[in-house]
N, C-alpha and C positions, 0 to 999 in steps of 0.2 A: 152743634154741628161739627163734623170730625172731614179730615180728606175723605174722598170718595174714591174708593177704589172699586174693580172688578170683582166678583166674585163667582166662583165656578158649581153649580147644582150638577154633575151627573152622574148617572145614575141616583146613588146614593150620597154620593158625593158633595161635599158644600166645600168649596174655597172657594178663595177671592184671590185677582189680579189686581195688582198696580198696572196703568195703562201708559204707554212712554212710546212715543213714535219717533224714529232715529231713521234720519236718511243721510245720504252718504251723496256729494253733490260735486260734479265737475264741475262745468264754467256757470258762472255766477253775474253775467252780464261783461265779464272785464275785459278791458284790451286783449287782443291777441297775446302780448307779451306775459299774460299774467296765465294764459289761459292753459290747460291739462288733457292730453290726452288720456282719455279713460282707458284702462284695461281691454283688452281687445274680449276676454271673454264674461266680460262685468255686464249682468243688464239694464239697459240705458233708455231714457227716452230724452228725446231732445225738444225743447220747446220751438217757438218759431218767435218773431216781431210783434210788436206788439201793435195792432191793429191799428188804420190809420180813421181819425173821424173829422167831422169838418175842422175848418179852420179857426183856432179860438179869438174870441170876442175882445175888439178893439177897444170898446166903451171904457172913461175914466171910470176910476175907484172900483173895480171889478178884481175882487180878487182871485187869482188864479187858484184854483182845484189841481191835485193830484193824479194823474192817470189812474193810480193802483194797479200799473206795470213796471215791477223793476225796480231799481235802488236809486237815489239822488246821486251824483254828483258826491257831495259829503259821504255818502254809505259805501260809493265805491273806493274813494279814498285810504276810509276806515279799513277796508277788508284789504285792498293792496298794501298796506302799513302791517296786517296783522301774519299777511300772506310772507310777508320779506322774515319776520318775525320770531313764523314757525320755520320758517327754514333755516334758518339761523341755527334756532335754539333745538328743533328736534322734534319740539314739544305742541301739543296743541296750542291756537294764541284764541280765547273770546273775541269777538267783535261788539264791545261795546254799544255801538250805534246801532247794533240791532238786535241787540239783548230787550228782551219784555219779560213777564213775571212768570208766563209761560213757555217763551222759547229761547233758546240760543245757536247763536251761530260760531260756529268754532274754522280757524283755517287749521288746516291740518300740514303737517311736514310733507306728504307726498304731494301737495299742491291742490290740492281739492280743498272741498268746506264740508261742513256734516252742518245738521240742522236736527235738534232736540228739543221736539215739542214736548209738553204737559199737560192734561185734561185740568189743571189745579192750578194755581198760583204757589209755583215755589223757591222765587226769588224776589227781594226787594230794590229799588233802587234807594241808593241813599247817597249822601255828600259824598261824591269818591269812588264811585260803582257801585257793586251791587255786591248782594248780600244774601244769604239761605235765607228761608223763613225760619222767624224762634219766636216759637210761641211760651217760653219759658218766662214768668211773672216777674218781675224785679218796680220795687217802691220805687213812687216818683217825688220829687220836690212836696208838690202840694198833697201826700200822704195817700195817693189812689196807689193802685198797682195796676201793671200795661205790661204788655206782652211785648218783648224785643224788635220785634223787625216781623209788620204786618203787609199785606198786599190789599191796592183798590180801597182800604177805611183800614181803622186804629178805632179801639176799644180801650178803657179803661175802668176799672170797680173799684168798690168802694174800701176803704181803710176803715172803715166802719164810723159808725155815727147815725144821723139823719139824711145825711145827703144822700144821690144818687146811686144804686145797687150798681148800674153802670152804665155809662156813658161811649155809645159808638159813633163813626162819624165819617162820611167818605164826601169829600168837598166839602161845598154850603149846606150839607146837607145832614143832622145827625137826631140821635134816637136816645132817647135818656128814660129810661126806664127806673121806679122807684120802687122798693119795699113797703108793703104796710104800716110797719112797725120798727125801730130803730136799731140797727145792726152792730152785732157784735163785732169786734177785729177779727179779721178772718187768719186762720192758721196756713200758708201758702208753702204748698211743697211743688214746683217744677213748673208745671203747666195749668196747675189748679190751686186755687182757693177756696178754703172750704168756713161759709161761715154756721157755726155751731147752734144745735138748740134756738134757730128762730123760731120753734115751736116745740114743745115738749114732746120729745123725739124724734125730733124731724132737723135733719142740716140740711144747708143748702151751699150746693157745688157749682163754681161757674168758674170757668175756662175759654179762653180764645182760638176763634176757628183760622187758619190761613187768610183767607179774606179779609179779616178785620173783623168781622161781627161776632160772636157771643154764643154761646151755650149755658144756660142757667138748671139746673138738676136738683130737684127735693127728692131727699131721702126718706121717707117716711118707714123707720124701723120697725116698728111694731102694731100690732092692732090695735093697741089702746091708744098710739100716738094717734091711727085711725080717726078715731071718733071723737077728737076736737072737731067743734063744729068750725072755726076760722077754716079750717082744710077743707071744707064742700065748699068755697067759694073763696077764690084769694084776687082781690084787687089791686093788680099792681099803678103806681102812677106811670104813664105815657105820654110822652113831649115830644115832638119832632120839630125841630126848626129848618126852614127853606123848605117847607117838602111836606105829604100828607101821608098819613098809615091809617091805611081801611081794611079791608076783611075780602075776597073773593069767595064764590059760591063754594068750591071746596074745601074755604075752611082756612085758606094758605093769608097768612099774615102779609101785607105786602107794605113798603116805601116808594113812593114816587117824588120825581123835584116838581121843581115850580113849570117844567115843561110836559109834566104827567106821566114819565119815562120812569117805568120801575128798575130800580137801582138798591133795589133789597128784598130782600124776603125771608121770612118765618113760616113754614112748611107747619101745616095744621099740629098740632105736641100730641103726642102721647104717654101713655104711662104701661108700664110693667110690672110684673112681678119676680119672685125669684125659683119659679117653680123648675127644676132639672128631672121631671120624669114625664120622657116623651109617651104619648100616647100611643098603645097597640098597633102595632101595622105587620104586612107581611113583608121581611127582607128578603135580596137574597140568598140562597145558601151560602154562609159562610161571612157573611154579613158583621163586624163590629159596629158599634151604633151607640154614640155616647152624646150630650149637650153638655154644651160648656157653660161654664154660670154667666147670671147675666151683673153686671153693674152699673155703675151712672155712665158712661159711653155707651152701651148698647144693652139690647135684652138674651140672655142666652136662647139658643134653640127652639127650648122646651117651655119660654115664658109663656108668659099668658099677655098677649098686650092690647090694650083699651084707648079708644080717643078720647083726648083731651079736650073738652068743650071751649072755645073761645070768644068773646065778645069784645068790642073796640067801641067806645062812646067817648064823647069828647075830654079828652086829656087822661086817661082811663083803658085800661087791659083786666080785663077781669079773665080768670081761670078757671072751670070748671071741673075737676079730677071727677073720675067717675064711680059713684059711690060704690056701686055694685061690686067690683072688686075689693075696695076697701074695707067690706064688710063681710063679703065672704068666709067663709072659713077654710076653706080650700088656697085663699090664697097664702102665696110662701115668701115670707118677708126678708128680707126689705124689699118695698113696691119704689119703684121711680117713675119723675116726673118731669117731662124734658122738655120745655120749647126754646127752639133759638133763634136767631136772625142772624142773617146773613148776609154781604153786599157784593156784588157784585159787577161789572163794566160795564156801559150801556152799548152794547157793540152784539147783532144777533149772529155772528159770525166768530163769535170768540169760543174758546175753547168750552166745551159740554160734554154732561154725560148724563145716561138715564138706565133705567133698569124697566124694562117692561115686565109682568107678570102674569099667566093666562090665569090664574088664580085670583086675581084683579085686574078683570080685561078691561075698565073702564076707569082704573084709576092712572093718574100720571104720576112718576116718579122723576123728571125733569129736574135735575140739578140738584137732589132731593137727596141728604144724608140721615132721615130719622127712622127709630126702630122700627117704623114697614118698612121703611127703603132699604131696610138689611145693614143702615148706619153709614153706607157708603159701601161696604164688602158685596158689591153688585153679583146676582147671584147667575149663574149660567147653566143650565140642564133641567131636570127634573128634581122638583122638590117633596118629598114624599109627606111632609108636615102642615098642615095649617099654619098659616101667621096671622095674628089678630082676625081681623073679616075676612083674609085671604085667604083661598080655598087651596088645593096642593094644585101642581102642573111644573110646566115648563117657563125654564124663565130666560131671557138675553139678557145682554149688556151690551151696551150701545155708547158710544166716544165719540166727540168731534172735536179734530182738531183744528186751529187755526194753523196754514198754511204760511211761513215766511212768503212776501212781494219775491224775495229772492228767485224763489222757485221760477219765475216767467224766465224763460229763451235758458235757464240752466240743462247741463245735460247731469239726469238722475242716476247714478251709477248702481246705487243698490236701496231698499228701502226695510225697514223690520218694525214691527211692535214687539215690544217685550214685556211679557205678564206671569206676574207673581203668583203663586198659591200662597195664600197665609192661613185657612182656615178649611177642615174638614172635619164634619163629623160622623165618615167612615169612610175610608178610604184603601177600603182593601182592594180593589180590582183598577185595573188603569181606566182610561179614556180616551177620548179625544175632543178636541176644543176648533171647533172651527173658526175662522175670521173673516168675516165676510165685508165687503165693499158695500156701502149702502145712501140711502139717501137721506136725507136732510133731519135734526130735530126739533123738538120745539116743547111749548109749557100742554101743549095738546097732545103729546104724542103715550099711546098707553099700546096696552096686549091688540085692542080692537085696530086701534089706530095704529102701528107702528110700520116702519120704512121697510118698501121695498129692499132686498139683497140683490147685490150682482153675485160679480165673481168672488170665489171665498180660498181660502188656503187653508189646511189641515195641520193639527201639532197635538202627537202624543205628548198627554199630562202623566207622568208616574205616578204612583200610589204612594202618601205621604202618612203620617205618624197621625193620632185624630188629635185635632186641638191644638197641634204644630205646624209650625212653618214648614210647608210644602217646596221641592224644587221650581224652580223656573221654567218659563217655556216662552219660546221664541217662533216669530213666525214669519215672514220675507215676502 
């Protein structure tokens, strides 16, 4: 599993946005003396008090609950310390005490606060503050290799031997997954470790996603690596302690703890090929049109991709690749093979993303980074290509953010998303990307099913290079 970004379909067009919500925030609950007038011609909305409800319960050993209106006491503090701070120094100051792995609250020198959410987990907390995510490998004591600074679980792999492929783990609750057969040292460049020849032409690539949990990737080079028979059926070992891992009807791998709250998942695996010659279609005039190859992170364009059969029996994950491809002669090697897992917050409220598909009006892509789900590169417009079972149409991209308590009785002075292009595979003519305000998402939510829009905002995308990083676009 990789971050999950936006990605843009239209026209012909395929990029992808990084999704970043940045608001720009006057008063913030504080004293008068702390408090800012906003810009007279800034647009603002100002909250009100926070509602009153009965009177809380007298009875001993009752522990008091949280409103979920507003900052502590402690949080105000924090932000009037960070507030004196930036004024001081000029400079933006964090406010620690309300730093999460997705948002930050910053005081700013003109006396306001900004607030920068993330669809992703891209900060850790550790001894001393916090910290970017680095998902960059480095050897541990006991000879595994762990990725720097993870959010929500910590994963580590194997040094090779007999022991565990790898080992993930978010509270009391973790997932240890084994190889069949005993593993070579793996070769580790960056973010990936690659271990070599666990099968006569086949490596096998695993890497750590932001969350904590794991990407595992069989390379299978060639047709004759193909037709080992170990490859029509690989059973891996599966442990979970404090917690269970069963199977949903769709196919999505799932971990729940001992209060049955899923707190992982493995989005059904696929597999690809490396075929780069898209199929016949009419573009148009004037049309460039090329697919970018595909690799162990994602399938190009022009792949061919196949589900990956999955089974869960006790202590046990077995994998089914699907022959058909493998045997093919059409197909263009090297084919990969991807399942991963993932962990997650137990919070339905925390930051999400999903890509609906009318080409898969009945499938969900909820939270969902694998090659149907476009890897995370969330695709936006019309798609003129088939993806595996998915037929061409139109596609969204849909975010939700968590909200800082902040925001209650603050006045909003300005608010933006700002989204990337990183991927087109033509991009001659512009566009436009609309933004629209919508409703709620969930593990249900598909093309059939997806949320109502309200009100929406407009932002010309320019025409970008194919296969390069596109400019930016912002919207307010």
């Amino acid at each position: 599993m990789h971050i999950p970004r936006a990605g843009r379909r239209s026209g012909w067009c395929r990029v992808a946005v990084t999704g970043l919500l940045a608001l720009g925030l006057g008063v913030f609950g504080l004293t008068p003396a702390q408090a800012t007038t906003p810009s007279p011609h800034a647009r603002s909305s100002t909250g009100s008090t926070e509602p009153l409800g009965k009177t809380a319960p007298t009875a001993k050993n009752l522990v008091p609950l949280p409103s979920g209106y507003g900052t502590t006491p402690a949080e105000q503090t924090a932000m009037r310390a960070a507030a004196v701070r930036a004024a001081r120094t000029g400079k933006a100051v964090a406010v620690d005490a309300l730093t999460t792995p997705t948002e930050v609250v910053e005081a700013l020198p003109s006396g306001t606060f900004g607030l920068s959410s993330n669809p992703v987990p891209v900060r850790v907390e550790k001894a001393g503050g916090w910290a970017p995510v680095d998902l960059r490998l480095r050897r541990e004591a006991d000879g595994t290799w762990a990725p720097r600074a993870t959010a929500y679980g910590s994963v580590a792999f194997s040094g090779g031997g007999n022991g565990p492929l790898a080992v993930t783990s978010s509270g009391e609750v973790s997932l240890s997954l084994s190889w069949p057969t005993r593993l070579p040292a793996p070769v580790v460049s960056g973010e990936r470790a690659t271990y070599r020849s666990v099968m006569a032409g086949v490596d096998l690539l695993v890497s750590a996603t932001p969350a904590g949990g794991l990407s595992d990737t069989l390379v299978v080079h060639s047709a004759r690596a193909a037709k080992n028979p170990a490859l029509s059926s690989l059973r891996l070992g599966a442990k979970v302690r404090a917690g269970r891992l069963t199977q949903d009807a769709g196919g999505t791998l799932v971990v729940t703890d001992r209060q049955g709250r899923v707190i992982a998942d493995a989005p059904a695996p696929l597999q690809w090929d490396s075929n780069r010659t898209l199929p016949a279609t009419r573009l148009p005039a004037g049309a460039k049109v090329a697919a970018d190859a595909s690799d162990a992170g994602h399938p190009g364009l022009a792949a061919r991709v196949a589900p990956v059969r999955a089974k869960v029996a006790s202590g046990a994950l077995t994998l089914l690749p699907d022959a058909r491809m493998l045997a093919a002669r059409s197909t263009v090697w090297p084919v990969y093979v991807d399942p991963s897992v993932n962990w997650h917050p137990v919070d339905y409220t925390s930051p999400a993303f999903d890509e609906v598909k009318q080409g898969c009006p009945g499938t969900s892509f909820y939270n969902k980074t694998t090659a149907l789900a476009d890897n995370g590169n969330l695709g936006v417009g019309y798609n003129g290509w088939p993806e595996g079972y998915c037929n061409t149409g139109d596609e969204h991209s849909v975010y939700q953010w968590s909200l800082s308590k902040t925001i209650w009785g603050a006045t909003i002075s300005s608010a933006e998303v700002d989204a990337t292009d990183i991927y087109s595979a033509s991009c001659s003519t512009t566009a436009t990307v609309n933004l629209h305000w919508s409703k709620g998402i969930g593990s249900g939510t598909d093309w059939s099913n997806r949320p109502h829009y309200n009100s929406w905002s407009s932002t010309p995308m320019r025409p970008a290079p194919t296969n390069t990083s596109a400019p930016s676009a912002r919207a307010t």
